[in-house]
Each structure stands twice: as structure tokens, then as C-alpha cells.
N, C-alpha and C positions, 0 to 999 in steps of 0.2 A: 686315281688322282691324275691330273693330268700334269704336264711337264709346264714348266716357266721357257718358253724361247726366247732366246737373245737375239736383241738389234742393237749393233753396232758394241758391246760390250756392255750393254746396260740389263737387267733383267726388265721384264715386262711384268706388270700385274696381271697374272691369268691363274688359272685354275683356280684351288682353294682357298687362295687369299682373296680373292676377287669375289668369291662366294661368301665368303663369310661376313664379310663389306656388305655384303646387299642386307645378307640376312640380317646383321644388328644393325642395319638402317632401316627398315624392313618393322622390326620389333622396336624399336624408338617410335615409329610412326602408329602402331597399333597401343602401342602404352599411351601415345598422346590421346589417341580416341576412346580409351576408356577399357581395352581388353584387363582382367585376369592376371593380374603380376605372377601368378601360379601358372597360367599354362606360358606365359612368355618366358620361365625359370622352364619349365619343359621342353620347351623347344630348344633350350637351348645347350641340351645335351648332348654331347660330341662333339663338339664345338671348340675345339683350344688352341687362338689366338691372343694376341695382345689386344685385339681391337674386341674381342669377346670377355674377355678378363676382364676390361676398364669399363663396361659394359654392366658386368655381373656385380663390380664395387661402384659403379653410380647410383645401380638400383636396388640391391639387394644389400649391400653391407648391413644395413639394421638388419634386419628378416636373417637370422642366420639358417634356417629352413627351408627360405628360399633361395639362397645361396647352394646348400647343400643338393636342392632339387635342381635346381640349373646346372646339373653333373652327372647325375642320375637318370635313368629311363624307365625303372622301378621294374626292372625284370635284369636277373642275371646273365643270362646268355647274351640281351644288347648290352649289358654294359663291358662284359667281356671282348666282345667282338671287336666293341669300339676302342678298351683300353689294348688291345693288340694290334688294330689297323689303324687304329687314330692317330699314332708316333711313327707311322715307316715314313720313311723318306722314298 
């Protein structure tokens, strides 16, 4: 994970945030053309932000299956990994 550097006492958008930004703009833009609401819930596992969150209830709140796959990677050891590296600071 990379570090946020400070200019002037402000934080900067850098690392993960900045990633995750692209990514659910990224997947906005492929829903628009027509992908798979099922692999765009796949993708976007490991993924926990606010901007992923608002993301997962614009498109998935009905589908509660796809809800639940947009959190899952359908194998235990990534979901482990991820629920142990995914929260360090």
C-alpha cells in the first residue's frame, strides 16, 4: 500500500484511494456498455471503500447475490488474505 504524502498539511489522493476511484469509474463505464453485472460484482472483491460501497448499493441492492459476490473471490485463502491485508493501515 503506498503512503498518502503531505503538501502543505493537506493529504493528497494517492495510493488506494486513488485506485479504487479509477477502478469503480472503470466498472461504471463497462456496466454502461453492456458487461456481466456478475463479473463487475467479482471484480470487485477486496475492494472496501466508501466510493465501492455506494457503488455495490446503486447496482446491486436488489440482486442480493450480487451483492454478496462483490465481497467474495469464491476461493478461501483470497478471501482470507484479503480479509487480513485488506484493514492494515
Amino acid at each position: 500500500m503506498k503512503k498518502i504524502k503531505k503538501d502543505e498539511g493537506r493529504r493528497e489522493e494517492k495510493g488506494y484511494e486513488f485506485e479504487v476511484k479509477t477502478i469503480v469509474a472503470n466498472l461504471e463505464k463497462v456496466l454502461e456498455q453492456g458487461a456481466s453485472k456478475n463479473h463487475v460484482a467479482w471484480s470487485l472483491a477486496g475492494v472496501n471503500t466508501e466510493s465501492a460501497e455506494e457503488f455495490r448499493r446503486k447496482h446491486f441492492s436488489d440482486k442480493p447475490s450480487l451483492m454478496a459476490a462483490s465481497y467474495s473471490t469464491d476461493s478461501t485463502t483470497y478471501n482470507g488474505i484479503i480479509c487480513h491485508y485488506g484493514y492494515e493501515e
